[in-house]
C-alpha positions as CSV (number, residue, x, y, z in Angstrom):
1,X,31.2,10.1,-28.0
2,X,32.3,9.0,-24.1
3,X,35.4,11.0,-23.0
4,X,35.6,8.6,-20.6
5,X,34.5,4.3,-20.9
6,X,32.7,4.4,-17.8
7,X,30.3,6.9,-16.6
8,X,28.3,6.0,-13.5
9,X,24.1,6.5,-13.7
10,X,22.2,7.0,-11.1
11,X,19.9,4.1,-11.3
12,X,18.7,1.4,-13.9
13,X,18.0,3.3,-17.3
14,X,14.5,2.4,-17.9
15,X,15.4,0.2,-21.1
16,X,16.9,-2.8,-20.0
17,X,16.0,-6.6,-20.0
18,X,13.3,-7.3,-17.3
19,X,16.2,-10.0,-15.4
20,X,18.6,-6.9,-15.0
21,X,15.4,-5.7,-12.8
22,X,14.9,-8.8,-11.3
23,X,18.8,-9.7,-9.9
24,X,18.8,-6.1,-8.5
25,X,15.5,-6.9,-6.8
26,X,17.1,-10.0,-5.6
27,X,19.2,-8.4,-4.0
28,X,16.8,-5.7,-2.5
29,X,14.8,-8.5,-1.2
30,X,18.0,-9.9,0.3
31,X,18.3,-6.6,2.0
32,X,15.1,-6.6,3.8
33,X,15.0,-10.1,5.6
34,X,18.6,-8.3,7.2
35,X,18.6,-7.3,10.8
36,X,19.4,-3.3,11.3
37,X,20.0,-2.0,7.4
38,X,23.1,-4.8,7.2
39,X,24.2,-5.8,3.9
40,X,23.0,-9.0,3.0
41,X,24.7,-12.0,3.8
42,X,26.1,-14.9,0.8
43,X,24.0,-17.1,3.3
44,X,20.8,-15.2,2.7
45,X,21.5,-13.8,-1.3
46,X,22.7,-17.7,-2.0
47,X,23.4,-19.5,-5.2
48,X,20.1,-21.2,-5.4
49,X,18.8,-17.5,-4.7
50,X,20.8,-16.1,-7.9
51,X,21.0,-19.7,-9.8
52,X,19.3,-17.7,-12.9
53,X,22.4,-14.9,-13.3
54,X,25.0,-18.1,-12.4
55,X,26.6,-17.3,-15.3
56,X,27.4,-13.5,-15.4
57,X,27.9,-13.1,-11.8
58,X,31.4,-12.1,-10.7
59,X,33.0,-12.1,-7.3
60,X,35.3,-9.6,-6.0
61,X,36.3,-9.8,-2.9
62,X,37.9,-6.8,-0.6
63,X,41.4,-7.3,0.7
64,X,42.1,-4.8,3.3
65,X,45.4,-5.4,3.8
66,X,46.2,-4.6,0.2
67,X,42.9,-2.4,0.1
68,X,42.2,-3.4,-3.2
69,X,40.0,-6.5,-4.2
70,X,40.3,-10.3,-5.9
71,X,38.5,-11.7,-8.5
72,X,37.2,-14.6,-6.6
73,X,35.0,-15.8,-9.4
74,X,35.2,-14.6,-12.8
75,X,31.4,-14.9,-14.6
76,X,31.9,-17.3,-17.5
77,X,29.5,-15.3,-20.2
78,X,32.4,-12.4,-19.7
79,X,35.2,-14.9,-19.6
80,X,33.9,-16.0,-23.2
81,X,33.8,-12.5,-24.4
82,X,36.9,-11.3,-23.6
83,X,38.5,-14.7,-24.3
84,X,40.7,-14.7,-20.7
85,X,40.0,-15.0,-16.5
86,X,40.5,-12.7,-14.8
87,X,40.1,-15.2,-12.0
88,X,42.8,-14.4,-9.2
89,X,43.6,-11.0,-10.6
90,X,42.8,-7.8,-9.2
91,X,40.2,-4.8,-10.7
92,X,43.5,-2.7,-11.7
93,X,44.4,-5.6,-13.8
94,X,41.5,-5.2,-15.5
95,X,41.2,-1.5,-15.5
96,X,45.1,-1.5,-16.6
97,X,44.1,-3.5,-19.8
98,X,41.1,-2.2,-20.8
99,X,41.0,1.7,-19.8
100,X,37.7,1.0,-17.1
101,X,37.6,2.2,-13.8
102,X,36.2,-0.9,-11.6
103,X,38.5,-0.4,-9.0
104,X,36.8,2.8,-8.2
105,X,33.3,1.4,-8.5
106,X,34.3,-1.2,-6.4
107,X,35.4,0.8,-3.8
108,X,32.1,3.1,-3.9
109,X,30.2,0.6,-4.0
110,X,31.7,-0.7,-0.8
111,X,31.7,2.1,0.9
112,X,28.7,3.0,0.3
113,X,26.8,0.3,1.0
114,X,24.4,0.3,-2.0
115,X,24.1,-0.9,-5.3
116,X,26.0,1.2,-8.4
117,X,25.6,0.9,-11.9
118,X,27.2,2.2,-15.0
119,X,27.9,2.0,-18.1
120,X,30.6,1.2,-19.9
121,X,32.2,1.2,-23.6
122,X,35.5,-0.8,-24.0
123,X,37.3,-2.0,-27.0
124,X,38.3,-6.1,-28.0
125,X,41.1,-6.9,-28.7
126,X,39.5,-7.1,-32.6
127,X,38.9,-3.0,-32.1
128,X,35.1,-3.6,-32.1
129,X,33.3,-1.1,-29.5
130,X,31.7,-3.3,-27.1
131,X,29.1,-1.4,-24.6
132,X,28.1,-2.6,-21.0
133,X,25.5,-2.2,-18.6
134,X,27.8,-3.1,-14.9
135,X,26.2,-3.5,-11.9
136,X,27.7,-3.4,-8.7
137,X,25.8,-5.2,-5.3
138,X,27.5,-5.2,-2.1
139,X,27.1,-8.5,0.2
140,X,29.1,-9.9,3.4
141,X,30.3,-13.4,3.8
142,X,32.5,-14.6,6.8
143,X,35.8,-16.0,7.3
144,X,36.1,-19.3,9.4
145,X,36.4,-17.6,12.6
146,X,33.4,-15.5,12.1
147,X,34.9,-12.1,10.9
148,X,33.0,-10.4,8.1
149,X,34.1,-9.9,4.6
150,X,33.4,-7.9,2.3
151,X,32.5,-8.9,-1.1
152,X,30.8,-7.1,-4.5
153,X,29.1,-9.4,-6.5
154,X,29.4,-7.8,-10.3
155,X,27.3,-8.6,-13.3
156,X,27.8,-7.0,-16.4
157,X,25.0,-7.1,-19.5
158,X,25.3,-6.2,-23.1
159,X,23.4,-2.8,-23.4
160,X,23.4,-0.3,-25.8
161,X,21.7,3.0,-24.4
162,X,18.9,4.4,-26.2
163,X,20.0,7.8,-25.5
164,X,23.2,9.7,-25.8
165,X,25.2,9.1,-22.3
């Protein structure tokens, strides 16, 4: 049993769906036609680029004013399992309702530049255990007058570990 829902791993466990693999290579591939070690830009890690996760992907965007983030887009496969949008909302909305702590992965994740993964065991609203595989990718997109933003994009897969986390 989890004494907590989310527990951060240190990389992709080896037992996960081959397009987990492939969006987080995406994203590494991003990485290396950047100049200098920059996060990659929504320009270069576009939607044609990610048009296979479409679906899953969700946007969180940093608000440094408020230093917290907004769900920019909410990924429609989780909108249909949890049956609501988060669209608009902030992480702590979501960790409020269901225990998680996203905010805080966010904010690693931001921080430190690289991807972060973890998984995570919430309850429906039914009671039925639901378990996650959440990864976190850092990109930058840019304002209308050029400024840089921060964004995480945020997909999160059904996954149920092999081994005892």
């Amino acid at each position: 049993m989890l004494e907590s829902t989310d527990v951060e791993l240190s990389g992709l466990p080896d037992d996960i769906d081959k397009s987990i693999i492939c969006f987080v290579d995406a994203w590494r591939d991003a990485c290396a036609q950047m100049d200098n070690g920059a996060l990659p830009t929504r320009t270069v890690l576009s939607a044609e680029r990610l048009r296979q996760w479409r679906d899953d992907i969700c946007i969180y965007e940093y608000q440094p004013i408020r230093e917290d983030f907004l769900v920019r887009i909410d990924a429609p496969t989780i909108i249909e399992n949890n049956g609501e949008s988060f669209q608009n909302s902030t992480p702590r909305e979501i960790d409020l309702k269901y225990g998680t702590c996203l905010m805080a992965a966010l904010l690693k994740t931001m921080r430190q530049k690289k991807p972060t993964f973890h998984y995570v065991r919430i309850v429906s609203a039914s009671g039925e255990p639901r378990q996650w595989l959440r990864v976190l990718l850092p990109v930058q997109t840019f304002d209308r007058f050029g400024d840089p933003i921060d964004q995480i994009l945020g997909v999160r897969f059904a996954y149920e570990p092999m081994h005892c986390i």
